[in-house]
C-alpha positions as a printed Julia matrix, in Angstrom:
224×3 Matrix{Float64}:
   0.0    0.0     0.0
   1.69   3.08   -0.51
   2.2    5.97    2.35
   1.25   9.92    1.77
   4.81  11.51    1.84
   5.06  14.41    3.63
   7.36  17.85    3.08
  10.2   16.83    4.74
   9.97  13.22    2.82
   8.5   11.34    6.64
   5.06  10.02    5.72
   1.98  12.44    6.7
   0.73  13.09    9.81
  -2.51  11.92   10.02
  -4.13  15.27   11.17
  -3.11  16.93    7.55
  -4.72  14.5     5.64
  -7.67  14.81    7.83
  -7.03  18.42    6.71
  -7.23  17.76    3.33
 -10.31  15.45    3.38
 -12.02  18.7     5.33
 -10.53  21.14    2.45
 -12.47  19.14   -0.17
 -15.53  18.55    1.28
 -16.92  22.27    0.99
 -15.94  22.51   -3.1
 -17.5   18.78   -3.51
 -20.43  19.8    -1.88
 -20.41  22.62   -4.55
 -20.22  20.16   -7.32
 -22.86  17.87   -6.27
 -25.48  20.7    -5.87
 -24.37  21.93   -9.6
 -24.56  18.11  -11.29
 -28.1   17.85   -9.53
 -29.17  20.78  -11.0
 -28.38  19.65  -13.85
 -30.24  16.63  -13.95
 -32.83  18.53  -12.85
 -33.24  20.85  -15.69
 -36.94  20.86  -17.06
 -38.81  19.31  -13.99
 -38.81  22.68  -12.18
 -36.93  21.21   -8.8
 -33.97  21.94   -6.8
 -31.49  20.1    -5.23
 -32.73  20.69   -2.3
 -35.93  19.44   -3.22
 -34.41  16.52   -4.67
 -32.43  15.84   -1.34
 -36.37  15.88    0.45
 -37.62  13.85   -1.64
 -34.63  11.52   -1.32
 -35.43  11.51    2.45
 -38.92  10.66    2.11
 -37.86   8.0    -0.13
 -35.08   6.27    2.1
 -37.33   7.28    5.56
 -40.86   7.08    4.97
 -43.17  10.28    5.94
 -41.87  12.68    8.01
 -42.86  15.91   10.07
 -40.64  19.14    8.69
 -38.7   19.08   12.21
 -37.91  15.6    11.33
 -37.04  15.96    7.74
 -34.61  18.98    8.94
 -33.29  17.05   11.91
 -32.34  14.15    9.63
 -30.87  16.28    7.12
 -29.07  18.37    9.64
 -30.65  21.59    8.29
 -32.93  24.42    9.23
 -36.59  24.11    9.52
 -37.49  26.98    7.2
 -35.93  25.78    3.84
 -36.94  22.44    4.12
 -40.71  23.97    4.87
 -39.97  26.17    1.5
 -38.64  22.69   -0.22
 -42.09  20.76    0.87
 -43.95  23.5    -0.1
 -42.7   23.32   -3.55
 -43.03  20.31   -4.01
 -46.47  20.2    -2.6
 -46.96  22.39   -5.67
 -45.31  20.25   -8.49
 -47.88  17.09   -6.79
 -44.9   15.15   -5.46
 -45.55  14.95   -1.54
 -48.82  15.9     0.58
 -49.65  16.33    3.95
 -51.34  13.52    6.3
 -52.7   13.36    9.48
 -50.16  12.36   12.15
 -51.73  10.27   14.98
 -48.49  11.35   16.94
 -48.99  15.17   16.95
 -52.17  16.64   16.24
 -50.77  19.87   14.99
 -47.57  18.74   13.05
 -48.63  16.81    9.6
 -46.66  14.14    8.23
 -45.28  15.06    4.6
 -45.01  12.14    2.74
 -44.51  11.28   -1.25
 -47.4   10.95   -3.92
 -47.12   8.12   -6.05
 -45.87  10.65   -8.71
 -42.79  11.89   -6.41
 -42.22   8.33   -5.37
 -41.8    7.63   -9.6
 -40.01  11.15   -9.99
 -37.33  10.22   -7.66
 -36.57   6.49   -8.28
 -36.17   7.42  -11.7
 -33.5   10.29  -11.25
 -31.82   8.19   -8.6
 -32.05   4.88  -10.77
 -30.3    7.29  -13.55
 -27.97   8.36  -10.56
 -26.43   4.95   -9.94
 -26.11   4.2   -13.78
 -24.08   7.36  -13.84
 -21.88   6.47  -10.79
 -21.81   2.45  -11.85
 -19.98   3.72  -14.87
 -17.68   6.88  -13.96
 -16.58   5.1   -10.37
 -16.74   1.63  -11.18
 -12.52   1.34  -10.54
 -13.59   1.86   -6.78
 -13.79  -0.66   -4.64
 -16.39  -1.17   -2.08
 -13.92  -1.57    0.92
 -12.88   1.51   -0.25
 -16.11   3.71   -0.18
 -16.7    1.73    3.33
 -14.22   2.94    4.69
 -14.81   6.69    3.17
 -18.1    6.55    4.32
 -16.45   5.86    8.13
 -14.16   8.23    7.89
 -16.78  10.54    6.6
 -19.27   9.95    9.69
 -16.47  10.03   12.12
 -15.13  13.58   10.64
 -19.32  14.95   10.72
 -19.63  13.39   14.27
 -16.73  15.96   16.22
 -17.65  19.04   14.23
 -21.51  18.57   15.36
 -20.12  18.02   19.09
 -17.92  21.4    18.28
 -21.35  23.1    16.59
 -22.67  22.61   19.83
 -20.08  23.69   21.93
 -19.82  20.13   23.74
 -17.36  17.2    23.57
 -18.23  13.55   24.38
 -15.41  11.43   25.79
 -13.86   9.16   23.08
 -15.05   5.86   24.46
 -18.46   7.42   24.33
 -18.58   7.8    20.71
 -16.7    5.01   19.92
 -19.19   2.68   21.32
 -21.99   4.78   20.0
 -20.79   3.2    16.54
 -21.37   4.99   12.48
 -24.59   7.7    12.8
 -25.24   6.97    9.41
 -24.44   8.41    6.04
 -27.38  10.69    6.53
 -25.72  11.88    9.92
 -22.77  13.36    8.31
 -24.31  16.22    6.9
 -24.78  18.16   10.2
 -22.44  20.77    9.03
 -24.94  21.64    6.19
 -26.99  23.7     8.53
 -25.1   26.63    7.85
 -26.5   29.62    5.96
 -23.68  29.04    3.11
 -24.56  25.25    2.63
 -28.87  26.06    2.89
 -27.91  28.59    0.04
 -26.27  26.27   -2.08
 -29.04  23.86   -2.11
 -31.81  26.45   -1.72
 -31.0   28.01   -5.05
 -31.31  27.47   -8.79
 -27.53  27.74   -8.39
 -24.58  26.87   -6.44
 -24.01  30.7    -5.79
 -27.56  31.75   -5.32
 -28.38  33.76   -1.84
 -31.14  34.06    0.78
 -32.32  37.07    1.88
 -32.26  38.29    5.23
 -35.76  37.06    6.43
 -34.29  33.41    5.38
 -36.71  33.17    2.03
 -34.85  32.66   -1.63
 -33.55  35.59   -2.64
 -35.57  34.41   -6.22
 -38.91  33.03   -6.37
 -39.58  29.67   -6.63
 -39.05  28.39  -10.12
 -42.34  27.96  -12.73
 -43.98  24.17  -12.7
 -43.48  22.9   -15.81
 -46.29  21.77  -17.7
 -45.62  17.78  -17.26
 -45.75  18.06  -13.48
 -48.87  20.62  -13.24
 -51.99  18.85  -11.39
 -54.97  21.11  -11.19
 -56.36  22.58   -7.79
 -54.76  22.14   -4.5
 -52.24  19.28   -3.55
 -53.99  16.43   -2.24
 -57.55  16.9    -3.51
């Protein structure tokens, strides 16, 4: 196996290439939101509505504090997200015997068909350009990954847990990992049409919401 080299030719301490996998996580974040844009084009969704619907998908229905919980987010874009896609007919609300006042949102059988589809295109398109990876490999990436997102939420939060504490807590998950996202930069990225778009300071998209497209217009209100 060969050994990262450091500058003065020893092999790298392990804290800079923790470094490095921090350094790239930001600008591949970046990407991602622009390729699922892209895909996007023409069914009048975001990323971020394609990362709700994902969770509906993967979870089953949800209440918005849930949905932003799980995707370590703020309530108030994933309520715009839902809302939107309430619009386009690809979730709807329903009655939650747990909490009167908090609806589930969960998918229509149209969003359930919208979103296998992109994601079964997904996995074509990652079958093919990452096929020279090995599993073991993105195992251990996704460790590594959950490990890195488990400290910073414990720094968010001002708060450490000891080390045997975590370590017997086990992986949180792939989903876990993206506590970071809560910040205003990384809501922006996924809130917009595009990677640089903005939110206002009242926390709505600083543009509207984009037009439904004629293949995903229902008429009347969601849910009738």
């Amino acid at each position: 196996m060969d050994t990262e080299v450091g500058g003065d030719g020893g092999p790298t301490p392990p804290e800079d290439l923790l470094y490095g996998v921090i350094r790239r996580l930001w600008p591949l974040h970046r990407t991602v939101v622009r390729a699922v844009e892209r895909e996007l084009t023409g069914t009048g969704m975001t990323a971020g509505e394609h990362a709700l619907l994902d969770a509906l998908r993967s979870e089953g229905p949800r209440t918005v504090p849930q949905l932003a919980r799980s995707m370590g987010l703020d309530r108030q874009p994933v309520q715009r997200w839902v809302n939107h896609a309430a619009e386009l007919g690809l979730v709807v609300t329903a009655p939650n015997p747990a909490h009167r006042r908090s609806s589930l949102i969960r998918l229509t059988t149209e969003g359930t068909e919208v979103i296998r589809g992109i994601q079964e295109f997904e996995a074509t398109e990652l079958r093919q350009r990452l096929a020279d990876l090995p599993a073991e490999d993105i195992r251990t990436a996704l460790h590594v990954l959950d490990r890195i997102g488990e400290e910073f939420r414990h720094l968010a939060n001002g708060s450490r847990v000891p080390r045997e504490e975590t370590d017997s807590q086990g992986s949180q998950g792939s989903q876990g990992s993206q506590g970071s996202q809560g910040s205003e930069d990384s809501q922006a990225g996924y809130d917009s049409h595009g990677i640089s778009g903005s939110r206002s300071s009242n926390g709505n998209s600083a543009d509207d919401s984009p037009p439904t497209p004629p293949h995903l217009a229902r008429k009347g209100r969601p849910g009738e």
